[in-house]
mmCIF file as gemmi writes it, N, C-alpha and C atoms, coordinates in Angstrom:
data_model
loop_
_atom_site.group_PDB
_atom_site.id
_atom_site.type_symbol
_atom_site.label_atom_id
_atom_site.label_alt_id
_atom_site.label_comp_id
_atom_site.label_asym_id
_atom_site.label_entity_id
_atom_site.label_seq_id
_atom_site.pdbx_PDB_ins_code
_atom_site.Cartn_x
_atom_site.Cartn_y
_atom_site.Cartn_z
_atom_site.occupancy
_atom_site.B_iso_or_equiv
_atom_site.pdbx_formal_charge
_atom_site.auth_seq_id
_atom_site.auth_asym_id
_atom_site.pdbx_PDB_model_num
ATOM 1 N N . UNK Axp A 1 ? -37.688 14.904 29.752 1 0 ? 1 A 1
ATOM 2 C CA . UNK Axp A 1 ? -36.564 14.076 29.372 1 0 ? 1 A 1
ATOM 3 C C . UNK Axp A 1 ? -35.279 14.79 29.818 1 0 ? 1 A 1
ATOM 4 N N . UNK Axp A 2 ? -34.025 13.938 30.817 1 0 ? 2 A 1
ATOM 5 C CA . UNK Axp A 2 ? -33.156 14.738 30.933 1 0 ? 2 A 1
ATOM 6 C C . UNK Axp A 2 ? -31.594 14.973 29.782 1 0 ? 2 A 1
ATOM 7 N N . UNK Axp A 3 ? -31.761 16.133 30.361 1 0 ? 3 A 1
ATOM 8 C CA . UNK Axp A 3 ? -31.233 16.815 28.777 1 0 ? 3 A 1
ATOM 9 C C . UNK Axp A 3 ? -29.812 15.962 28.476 1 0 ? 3 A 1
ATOM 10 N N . UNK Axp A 4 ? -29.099 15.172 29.377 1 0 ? 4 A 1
ATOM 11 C CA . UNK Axp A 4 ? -28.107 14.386 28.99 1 0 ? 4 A 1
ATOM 12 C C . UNK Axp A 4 ? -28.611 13.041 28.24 1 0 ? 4 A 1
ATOM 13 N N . UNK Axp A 5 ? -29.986 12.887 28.362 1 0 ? 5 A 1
ATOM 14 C CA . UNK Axp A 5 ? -30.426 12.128 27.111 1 0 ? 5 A 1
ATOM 15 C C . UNK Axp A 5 ? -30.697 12.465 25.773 1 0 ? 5 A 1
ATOM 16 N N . UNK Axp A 6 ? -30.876 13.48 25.978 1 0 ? 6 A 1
ATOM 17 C CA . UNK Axp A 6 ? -31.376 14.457 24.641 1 0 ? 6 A 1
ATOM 18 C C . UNK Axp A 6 ? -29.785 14.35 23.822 1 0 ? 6 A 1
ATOM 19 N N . UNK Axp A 7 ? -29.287 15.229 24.607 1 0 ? 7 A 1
ATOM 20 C CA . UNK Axp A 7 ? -27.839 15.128 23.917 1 0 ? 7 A 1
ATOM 21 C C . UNK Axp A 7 ? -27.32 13.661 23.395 1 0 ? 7 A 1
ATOM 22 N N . UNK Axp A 8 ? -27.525 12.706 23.904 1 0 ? 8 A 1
ATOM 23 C CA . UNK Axp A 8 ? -27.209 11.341 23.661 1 0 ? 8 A 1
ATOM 24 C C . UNK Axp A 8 ? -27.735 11.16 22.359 1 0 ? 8 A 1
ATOM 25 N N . UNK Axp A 9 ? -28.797 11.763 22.402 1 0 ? 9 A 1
ATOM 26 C CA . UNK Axp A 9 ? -30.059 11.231 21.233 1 0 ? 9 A 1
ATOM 27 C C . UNK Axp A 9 ? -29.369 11.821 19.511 1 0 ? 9 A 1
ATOM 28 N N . UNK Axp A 10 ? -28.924 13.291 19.963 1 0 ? 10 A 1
ATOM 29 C CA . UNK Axp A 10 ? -28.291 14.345 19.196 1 0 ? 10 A 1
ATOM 30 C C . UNK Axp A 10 ? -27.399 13.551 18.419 1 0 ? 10 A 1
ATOM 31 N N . UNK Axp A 11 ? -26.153 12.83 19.334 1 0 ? 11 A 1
ATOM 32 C CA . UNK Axp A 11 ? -25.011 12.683 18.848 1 0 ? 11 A 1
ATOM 33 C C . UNK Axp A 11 ? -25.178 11.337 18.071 1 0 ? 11 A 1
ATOM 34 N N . UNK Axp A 12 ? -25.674 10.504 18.756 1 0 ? 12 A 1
ATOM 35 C CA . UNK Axp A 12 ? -26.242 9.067 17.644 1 0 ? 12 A 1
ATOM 36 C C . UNK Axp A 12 ? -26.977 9.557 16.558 1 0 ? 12 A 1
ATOM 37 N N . UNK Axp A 13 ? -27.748 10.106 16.486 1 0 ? 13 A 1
ATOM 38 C CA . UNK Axp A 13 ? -28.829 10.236 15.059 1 0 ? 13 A 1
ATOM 39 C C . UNK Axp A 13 ? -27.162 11.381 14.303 1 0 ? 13 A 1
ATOM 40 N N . UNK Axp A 14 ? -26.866 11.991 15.085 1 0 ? 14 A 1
ATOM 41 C CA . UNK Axp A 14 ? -25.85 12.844 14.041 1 0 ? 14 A 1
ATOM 42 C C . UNK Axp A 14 ? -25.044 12.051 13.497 1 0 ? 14 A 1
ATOM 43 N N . UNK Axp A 15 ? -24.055 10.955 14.169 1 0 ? 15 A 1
ATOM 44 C CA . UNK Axp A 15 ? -22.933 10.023 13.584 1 0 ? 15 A 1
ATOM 45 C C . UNK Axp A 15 ? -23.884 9.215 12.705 1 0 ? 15 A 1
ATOM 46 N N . UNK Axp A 16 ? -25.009 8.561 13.343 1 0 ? 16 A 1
ATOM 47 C CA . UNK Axp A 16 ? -26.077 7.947 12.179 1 0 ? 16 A 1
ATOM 48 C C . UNK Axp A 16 ? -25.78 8.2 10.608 1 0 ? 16 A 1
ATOM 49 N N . UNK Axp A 17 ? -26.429 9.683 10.738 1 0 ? 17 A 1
ATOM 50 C CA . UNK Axp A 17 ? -26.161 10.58 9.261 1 0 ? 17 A 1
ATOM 51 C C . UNK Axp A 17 ? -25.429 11.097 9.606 1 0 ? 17 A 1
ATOM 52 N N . UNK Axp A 18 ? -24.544 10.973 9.53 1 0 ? 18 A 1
ATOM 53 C CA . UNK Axp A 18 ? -22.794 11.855 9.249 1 0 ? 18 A 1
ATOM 54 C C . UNK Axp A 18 ? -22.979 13.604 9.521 1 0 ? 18 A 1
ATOM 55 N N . UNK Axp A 19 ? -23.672 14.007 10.187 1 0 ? 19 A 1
ATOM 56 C CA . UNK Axp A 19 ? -23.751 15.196 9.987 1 0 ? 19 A 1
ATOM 57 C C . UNK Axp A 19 ? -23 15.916 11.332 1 0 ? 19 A 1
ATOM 58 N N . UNK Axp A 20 ? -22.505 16.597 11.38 1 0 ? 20 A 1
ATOM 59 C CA . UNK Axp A 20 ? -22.03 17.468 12.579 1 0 ? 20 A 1
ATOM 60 C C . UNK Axp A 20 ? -22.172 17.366 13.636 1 0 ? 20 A 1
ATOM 61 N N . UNK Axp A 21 ? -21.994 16.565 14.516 1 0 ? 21 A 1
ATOM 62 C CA . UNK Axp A 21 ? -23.014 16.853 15.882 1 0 ? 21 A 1
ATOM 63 C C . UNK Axp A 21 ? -22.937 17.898 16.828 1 0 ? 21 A 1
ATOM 64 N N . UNK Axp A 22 ? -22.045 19.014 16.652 1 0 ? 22 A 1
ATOM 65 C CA . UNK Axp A 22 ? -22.075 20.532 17.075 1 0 ? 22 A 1
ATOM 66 C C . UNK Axp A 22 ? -23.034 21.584 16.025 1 0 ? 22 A 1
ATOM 67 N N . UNK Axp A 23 ? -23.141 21.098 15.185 1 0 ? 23 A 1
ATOM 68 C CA . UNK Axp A 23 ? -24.183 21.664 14.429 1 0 ? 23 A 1
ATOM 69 C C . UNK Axp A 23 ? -25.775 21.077 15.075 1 0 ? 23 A 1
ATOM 70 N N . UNK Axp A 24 ? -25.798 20.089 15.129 1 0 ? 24 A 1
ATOM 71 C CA . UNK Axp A 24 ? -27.264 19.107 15.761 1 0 ? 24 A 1
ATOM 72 C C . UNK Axp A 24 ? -27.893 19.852 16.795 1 0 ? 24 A 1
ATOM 73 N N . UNK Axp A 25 ? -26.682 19.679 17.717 1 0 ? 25 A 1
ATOM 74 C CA . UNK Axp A 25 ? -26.457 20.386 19.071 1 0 ? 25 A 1
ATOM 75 C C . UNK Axp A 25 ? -26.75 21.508 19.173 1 0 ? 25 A 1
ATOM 76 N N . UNK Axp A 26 ? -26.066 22.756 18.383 1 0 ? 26 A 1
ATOM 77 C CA . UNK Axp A 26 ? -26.848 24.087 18.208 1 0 ? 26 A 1
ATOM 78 C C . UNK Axp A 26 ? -27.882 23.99 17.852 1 0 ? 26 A 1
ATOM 79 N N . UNK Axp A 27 ? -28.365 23.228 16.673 1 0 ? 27 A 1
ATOM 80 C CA . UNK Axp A 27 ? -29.808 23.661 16.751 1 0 ? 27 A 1
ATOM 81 C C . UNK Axp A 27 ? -30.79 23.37 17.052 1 0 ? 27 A 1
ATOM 82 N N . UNK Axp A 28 ? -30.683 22.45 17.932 1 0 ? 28 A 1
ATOM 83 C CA . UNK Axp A 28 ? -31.546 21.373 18.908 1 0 ? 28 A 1
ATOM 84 C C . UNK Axp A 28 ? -31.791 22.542 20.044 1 0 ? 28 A 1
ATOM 85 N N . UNK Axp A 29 ? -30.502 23.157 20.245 1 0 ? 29 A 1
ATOM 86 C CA . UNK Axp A 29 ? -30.671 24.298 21.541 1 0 ? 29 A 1
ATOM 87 C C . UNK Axp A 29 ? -31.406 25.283 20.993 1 0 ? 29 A 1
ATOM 88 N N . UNK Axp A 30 ? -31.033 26.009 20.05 1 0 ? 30 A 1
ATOM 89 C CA . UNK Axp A 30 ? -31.815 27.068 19.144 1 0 ? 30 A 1
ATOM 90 C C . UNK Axp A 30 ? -33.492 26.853 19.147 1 0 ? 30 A 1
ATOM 91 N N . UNK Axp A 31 ? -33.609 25.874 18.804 1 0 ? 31 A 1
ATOM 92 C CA . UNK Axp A 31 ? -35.388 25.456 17.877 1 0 ? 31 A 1
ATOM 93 C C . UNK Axp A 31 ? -35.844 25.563 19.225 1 0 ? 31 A 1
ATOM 94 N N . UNK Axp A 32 ? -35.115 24.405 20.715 1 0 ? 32 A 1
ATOM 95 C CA . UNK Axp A 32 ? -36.376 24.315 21.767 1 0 ? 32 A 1
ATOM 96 C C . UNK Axp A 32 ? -35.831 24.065 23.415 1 0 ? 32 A 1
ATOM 97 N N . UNK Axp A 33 ? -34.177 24.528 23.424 1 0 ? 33 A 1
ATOM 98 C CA . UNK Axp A 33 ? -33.575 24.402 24.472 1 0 ? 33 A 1
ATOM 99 C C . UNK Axp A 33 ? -33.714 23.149 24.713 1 0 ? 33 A 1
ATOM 100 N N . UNK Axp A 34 ? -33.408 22.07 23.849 1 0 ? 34 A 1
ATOM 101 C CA . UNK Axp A 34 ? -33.397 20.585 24.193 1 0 ? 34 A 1
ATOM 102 C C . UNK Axp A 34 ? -34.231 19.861 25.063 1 0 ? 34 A 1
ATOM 103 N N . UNK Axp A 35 ? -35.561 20.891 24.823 1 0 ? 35 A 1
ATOM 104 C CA . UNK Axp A 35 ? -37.033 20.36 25.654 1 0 ? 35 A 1
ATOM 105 C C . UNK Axp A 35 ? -37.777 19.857 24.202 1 0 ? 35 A 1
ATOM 106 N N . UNK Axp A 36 ? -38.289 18.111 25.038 1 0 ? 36 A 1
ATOM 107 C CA . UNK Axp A 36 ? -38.583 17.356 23.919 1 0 ? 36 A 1
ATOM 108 C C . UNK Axp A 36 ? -40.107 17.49 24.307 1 0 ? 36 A 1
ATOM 109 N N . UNK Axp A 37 ? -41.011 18.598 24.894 1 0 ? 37 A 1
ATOM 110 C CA . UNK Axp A 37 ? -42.526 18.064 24.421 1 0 ? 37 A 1
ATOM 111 C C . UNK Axp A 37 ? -42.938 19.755 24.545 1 0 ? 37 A 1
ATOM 112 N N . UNK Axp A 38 ? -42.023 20.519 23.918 1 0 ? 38 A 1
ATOM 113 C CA . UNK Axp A 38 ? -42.752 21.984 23.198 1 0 ? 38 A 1
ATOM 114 C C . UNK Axp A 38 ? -43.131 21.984 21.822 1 0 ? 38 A 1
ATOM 115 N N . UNK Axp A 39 ? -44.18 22.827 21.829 1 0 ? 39 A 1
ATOM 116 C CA . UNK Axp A 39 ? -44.993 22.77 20.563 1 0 ? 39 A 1
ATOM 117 C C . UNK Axp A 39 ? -45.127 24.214 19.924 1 0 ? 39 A 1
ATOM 118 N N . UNK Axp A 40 ? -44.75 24.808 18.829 1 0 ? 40 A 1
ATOM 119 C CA . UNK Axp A 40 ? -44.662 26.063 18.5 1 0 ? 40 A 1
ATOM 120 C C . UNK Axp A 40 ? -46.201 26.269 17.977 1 0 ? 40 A 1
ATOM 121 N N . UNK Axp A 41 ? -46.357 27.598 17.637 1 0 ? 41 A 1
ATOM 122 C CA . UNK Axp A 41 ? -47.724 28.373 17.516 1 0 ? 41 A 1
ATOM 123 C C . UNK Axp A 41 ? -48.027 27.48 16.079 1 0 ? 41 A 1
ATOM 124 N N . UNK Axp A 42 ? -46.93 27.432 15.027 1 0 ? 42 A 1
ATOM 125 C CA . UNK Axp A 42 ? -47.089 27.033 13.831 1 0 ? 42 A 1
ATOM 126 C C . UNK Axp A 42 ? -47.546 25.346 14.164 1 0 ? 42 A 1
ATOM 127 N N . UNK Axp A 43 ? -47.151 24.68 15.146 1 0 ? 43 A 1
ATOM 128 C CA . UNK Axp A 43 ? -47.15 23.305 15.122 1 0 ? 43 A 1
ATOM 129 C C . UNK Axp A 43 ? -46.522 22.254 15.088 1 0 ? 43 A 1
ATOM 130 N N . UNK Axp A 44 ? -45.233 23.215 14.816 1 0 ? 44 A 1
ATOM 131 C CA . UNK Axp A 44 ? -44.138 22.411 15.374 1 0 ? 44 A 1
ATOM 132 C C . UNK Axp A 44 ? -43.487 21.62 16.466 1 0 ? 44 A 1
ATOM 133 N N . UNK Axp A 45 ? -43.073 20.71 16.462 1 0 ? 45 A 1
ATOM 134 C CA . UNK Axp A 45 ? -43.042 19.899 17.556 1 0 ? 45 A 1
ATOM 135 C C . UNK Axp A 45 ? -41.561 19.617 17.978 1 0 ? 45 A 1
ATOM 136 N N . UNK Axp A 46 ? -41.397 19.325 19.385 1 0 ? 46 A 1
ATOM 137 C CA . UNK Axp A 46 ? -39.774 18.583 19.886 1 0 ? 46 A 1
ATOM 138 C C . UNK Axp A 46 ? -38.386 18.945 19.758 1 0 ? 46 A 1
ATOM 139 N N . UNK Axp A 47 ? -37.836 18.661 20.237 1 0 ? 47 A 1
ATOM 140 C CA . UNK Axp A 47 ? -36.36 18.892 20.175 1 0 ? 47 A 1
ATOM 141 C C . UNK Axp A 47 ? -36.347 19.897 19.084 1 0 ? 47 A 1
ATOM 142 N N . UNK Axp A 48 ? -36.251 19.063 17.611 1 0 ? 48 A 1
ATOM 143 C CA . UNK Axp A 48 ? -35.819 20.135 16.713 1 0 ? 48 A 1
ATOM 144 C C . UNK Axp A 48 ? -36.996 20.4 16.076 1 0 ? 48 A 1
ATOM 145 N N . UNK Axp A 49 ? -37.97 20.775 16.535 1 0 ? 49 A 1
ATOM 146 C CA . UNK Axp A 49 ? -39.249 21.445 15.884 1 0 ? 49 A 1
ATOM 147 C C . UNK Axp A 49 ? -39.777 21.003 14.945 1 0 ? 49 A 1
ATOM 148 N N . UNK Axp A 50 ? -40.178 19.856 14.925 1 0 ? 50 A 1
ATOM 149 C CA . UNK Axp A 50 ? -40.454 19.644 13.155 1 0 ? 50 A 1
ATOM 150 C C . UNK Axp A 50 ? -41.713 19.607 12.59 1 0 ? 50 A 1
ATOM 151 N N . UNK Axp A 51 ? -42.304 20.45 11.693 1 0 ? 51 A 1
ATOM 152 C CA . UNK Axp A 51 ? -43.24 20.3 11.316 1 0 ? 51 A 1
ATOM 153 C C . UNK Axp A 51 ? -43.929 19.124 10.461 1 0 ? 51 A 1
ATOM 154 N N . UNK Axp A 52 ? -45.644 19.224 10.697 1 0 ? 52 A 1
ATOM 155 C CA . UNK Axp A 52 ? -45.937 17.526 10.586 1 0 ? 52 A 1
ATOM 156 C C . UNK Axp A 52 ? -45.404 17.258 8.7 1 0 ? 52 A 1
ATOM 157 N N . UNK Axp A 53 ? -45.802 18.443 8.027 1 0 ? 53 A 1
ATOM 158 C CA . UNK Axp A 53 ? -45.633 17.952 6.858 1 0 ? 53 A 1
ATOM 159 C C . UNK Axp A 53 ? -44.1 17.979 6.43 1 0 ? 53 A 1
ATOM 160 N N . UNK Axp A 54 ? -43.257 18.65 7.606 1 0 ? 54 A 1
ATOM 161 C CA . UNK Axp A 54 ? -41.499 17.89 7.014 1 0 ? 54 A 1
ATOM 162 C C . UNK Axp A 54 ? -41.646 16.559 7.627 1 0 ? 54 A 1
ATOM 163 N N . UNK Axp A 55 ? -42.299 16.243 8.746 1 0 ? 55 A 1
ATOM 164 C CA . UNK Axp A 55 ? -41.903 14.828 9.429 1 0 ? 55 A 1
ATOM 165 C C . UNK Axp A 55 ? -42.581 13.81 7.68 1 0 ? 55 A 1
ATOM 166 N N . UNK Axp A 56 ? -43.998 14.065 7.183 1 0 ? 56 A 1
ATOM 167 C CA . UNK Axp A 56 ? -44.004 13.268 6.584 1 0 ? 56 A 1
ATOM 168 C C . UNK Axp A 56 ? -43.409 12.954 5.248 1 0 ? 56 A 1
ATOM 169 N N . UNK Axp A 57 ? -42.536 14.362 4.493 1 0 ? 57 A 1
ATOM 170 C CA . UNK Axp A 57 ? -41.456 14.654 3.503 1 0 ? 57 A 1
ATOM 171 C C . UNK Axp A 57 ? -40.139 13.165 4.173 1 0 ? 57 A 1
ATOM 172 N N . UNK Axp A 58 ? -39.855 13.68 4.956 1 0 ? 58 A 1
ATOM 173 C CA . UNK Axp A 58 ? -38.784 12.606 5.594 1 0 ? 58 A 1
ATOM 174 C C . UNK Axp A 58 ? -39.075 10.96 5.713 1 0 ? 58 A 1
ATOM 175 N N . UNK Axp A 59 ? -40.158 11.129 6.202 1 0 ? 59 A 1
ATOM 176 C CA . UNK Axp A 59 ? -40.659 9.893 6.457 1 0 ? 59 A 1
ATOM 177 C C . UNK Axp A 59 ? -41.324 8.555 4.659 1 0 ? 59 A 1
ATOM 178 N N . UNK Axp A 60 ? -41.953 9.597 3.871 1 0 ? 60 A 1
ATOM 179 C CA . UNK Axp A 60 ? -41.69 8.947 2.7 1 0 ? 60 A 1
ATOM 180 C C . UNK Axp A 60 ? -41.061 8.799 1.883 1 0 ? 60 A 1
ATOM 181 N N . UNK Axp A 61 ? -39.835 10.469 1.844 1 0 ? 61 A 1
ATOM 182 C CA . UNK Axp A 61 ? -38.568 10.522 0.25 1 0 ? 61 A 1
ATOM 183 C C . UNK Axp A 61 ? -37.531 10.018 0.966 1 0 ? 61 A 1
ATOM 184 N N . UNK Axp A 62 ? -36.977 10.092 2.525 1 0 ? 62 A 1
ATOM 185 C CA . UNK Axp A 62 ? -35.538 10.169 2.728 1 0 ? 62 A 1
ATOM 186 C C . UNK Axp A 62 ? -35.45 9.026 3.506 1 0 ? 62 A 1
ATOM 187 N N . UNK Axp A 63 ? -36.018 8.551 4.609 1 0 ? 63 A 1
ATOM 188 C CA . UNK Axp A 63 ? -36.831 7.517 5.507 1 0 ? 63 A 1
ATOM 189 C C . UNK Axp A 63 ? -36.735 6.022 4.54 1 0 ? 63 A 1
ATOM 190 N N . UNK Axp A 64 ? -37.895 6.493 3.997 1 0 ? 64 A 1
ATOM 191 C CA . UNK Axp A 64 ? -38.66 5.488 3.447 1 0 ? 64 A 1
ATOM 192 C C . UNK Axp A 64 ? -39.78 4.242 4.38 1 0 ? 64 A 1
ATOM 193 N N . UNK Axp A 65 ? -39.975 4.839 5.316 1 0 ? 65 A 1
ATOM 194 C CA . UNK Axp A 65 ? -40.643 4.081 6.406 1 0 ? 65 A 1
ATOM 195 C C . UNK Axp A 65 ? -41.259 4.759 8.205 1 0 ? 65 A 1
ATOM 196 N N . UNK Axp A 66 ? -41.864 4.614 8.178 1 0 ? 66 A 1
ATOM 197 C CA . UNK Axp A 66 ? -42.897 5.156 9.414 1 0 ? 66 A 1
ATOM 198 C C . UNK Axp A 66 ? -41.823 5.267 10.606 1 0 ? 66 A 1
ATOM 199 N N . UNK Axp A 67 ? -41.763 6.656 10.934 1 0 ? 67 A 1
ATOM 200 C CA . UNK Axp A 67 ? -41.02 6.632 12.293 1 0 ? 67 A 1
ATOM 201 C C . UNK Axp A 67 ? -41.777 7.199 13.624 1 0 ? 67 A 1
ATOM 202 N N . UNK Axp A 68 ? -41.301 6.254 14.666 1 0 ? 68 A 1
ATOM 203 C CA . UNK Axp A 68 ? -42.246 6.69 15.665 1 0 ? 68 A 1
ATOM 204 C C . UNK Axp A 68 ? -42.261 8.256 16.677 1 0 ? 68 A 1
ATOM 205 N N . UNK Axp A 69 ? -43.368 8.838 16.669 1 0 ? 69 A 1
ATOM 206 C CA . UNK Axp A 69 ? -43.661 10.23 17.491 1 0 ? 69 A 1
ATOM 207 C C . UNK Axp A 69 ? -43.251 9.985 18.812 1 0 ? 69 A 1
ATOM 208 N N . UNK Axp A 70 ? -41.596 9.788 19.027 1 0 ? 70 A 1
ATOM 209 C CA . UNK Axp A 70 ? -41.19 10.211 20.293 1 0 ? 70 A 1
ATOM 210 C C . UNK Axp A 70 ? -40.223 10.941 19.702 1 0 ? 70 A 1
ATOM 211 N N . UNK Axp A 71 ? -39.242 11.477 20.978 1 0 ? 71 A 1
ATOM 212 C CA . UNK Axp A 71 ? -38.044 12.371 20.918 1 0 ? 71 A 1
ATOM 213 C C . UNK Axp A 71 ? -36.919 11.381 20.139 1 0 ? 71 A 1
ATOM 214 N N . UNK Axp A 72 ? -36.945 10.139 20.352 1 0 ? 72 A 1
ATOM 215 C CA . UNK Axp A 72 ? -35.75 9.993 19.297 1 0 ? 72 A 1
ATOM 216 C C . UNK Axp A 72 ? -36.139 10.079 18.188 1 0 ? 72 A 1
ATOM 217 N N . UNK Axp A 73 ? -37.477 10.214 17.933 1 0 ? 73 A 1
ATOM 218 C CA . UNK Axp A 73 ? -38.196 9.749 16.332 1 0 ? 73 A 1
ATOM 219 C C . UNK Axp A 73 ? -37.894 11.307 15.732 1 0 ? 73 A 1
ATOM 220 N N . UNK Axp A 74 ? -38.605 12.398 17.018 1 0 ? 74 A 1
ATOM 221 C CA . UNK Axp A 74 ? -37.827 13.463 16.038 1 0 ? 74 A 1
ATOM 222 C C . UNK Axp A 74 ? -36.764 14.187 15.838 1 0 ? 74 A 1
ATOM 223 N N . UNK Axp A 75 ? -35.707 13.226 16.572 1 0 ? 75 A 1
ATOM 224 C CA . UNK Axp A 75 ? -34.302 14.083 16.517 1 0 ? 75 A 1
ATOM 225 C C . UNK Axp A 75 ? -33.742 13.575 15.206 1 0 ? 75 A 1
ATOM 226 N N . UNK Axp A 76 ? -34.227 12.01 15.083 1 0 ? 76 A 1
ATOM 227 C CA . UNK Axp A 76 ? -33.526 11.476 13.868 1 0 ? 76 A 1
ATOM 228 C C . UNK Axp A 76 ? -34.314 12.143 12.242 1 0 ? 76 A 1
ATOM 229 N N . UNK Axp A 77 ? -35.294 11.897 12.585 1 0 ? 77 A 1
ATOM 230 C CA . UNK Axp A 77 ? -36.326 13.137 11.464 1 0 ? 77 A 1
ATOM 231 C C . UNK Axp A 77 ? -35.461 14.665 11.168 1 0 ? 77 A 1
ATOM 232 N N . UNK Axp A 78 ? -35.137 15.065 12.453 1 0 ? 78 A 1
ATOM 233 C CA . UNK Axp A 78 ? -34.148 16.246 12.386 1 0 ? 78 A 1
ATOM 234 C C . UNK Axp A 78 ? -33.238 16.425 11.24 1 0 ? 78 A 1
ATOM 235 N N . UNK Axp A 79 ? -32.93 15.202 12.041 1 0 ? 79 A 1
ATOM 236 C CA . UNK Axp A 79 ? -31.286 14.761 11.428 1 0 ? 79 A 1
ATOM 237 C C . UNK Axp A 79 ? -31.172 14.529 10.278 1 0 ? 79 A 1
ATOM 238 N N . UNK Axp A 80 ? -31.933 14.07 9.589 1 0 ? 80 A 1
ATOM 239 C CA . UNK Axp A 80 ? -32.292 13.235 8.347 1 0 ? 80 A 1
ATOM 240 C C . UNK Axp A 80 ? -32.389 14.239 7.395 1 0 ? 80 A 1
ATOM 241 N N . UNK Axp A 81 ? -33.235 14.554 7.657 1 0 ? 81 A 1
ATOM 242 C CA . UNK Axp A 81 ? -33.592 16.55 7.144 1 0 ? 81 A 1
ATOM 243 C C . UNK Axp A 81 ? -32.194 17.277 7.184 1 0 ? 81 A 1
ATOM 244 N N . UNK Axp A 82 ? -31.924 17.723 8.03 1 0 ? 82 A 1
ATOM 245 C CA . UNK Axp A 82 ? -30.957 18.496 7.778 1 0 ? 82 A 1
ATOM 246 C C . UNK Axp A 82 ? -29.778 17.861 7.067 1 0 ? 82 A 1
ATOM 247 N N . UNK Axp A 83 ? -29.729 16.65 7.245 1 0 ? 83 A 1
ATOM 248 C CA . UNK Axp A 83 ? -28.455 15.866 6.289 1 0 ? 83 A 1
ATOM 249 C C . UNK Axp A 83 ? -28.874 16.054 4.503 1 0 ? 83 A 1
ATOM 250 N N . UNK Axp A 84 ? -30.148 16.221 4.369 1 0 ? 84 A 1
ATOM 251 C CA . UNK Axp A 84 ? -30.339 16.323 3.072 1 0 ? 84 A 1
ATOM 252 C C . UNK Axp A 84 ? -30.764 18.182 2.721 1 0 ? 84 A 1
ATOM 253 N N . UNK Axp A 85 ? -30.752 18.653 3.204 1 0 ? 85 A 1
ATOM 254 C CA . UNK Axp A 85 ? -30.275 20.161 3.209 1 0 ? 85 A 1
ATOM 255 C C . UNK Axp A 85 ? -29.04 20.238 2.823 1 0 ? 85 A 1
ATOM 256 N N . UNK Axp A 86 ? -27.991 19.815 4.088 1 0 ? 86 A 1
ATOM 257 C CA . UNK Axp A 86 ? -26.571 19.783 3.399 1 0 ? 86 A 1
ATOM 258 C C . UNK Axp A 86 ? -26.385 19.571 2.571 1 0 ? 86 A 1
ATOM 259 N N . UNK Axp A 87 ? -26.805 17.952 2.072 1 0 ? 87 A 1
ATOM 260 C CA . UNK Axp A 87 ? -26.096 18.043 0.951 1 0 ? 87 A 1
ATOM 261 C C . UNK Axp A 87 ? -26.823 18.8 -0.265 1 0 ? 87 A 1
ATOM 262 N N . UNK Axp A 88 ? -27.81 18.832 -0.14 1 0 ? 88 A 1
ATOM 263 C CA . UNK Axp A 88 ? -28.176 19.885 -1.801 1 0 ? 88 A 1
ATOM 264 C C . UNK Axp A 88 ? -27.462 21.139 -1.399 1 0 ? 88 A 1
């Protein structure tokens, strides 16, 4: 995926949830250099790494509904997550 999509992806799911999108951005770069099909040793997946049992934390408390296993599915999963980090 080219990375000026990625970034695209970043800044919508960030304004989405109100969250920073220079924050998104760092850690989208941090977790996987804004490569959307690396997989860490633990099992983590995509852009912002997400593991399956945060994808499904997100997907039933914060979500509330099935999101799909592509790169926008887990930037906004990201996003979602980290918006509810912030705020607690």
């Amino acid at each position: 995926m080219p990375v000026g999509l990625v970034r695209s992806l970043l800044d919508y799911w960030a304004t989405f949830y109100v969250v920073d999108r220079s924050l998104i951005r760092a850690l989208a770069w941090m977790e996987s250099g804004y490569q959307a099909d690396v997989t860490s040793s633990a099992g983590a997946w995509g852009v912002l790494q997400i593991l399956p049992s945060t994808w499904t934390y997100v997907e039933t408390l914060l979500i509330g509904r099935s999101v799909p296993r592509t790169a926008s599915g887990n930037i906004r999963v990201g996003v979602a997550f980290m918006q509810e980090l912030l705020r607690e």
